[in-house]
N, C-alpha and C positions, 0 to 999 in steps of 0.2 A: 497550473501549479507545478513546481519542481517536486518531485518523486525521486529517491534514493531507498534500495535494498542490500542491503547486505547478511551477509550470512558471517561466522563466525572466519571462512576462510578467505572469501573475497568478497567484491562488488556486484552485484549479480543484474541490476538494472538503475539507470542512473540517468533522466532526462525529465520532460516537461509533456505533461498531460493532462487531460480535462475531466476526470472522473475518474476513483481506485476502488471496488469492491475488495471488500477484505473476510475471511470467515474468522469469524467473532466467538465465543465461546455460547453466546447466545444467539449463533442465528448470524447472518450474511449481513452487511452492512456495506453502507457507499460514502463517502465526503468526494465534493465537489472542489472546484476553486471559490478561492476565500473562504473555506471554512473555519468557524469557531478551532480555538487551540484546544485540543485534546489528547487525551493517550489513553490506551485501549490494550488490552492482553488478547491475543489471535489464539486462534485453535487452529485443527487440522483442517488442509480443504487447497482452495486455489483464489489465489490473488489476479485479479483483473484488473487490466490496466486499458483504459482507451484514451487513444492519442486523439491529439487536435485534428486530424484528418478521417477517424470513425474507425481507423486500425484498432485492432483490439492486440494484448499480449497478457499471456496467463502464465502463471511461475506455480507452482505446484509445493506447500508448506507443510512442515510437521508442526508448527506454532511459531507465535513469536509478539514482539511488540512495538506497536504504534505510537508513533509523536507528529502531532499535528501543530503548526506553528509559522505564523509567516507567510501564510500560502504556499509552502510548504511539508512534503509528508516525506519520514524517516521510519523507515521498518528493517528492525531487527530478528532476522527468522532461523529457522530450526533448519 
């Protein structure tokens, strides 16, 4: 799936990956490729990200919010 982050002042991660944990205001959550379209309000915590090759990268948030859509995920964070 395509993955894009952004923060209010730039792009912060922007590529193609196979799984994204998010922290959720209720709790840790994951969407895969092809997931259902959704959007989600984020809490504080850390975003995971693992690439098609089993690399992992984690971004570190104050909050923010998820658009799921297309096999595609858009997150706008704090």
């Amino acid at each position: 799936m395509q993955a894009k982050i952004l923060s209010p002042d730039k792009l912060i991660f922007e590529g193609t990956c196979k799984l994204m944990q998010f922290p959720g205001k209720d709790g840790l959550f994951e969407i895969l490729d092809n997931h259902d379209n959704m959007i989600a309000v984020l809490g504080k915590g850390k975003i995971k990200i693992e690439m098609e090759d089993a690399s992992k990268q984690f971004f570190e948030i104050k909050g923010g919010v998820l658009e799921v859509g297309n096999n595609s995920a858009s997150v706008l964070v704090e």
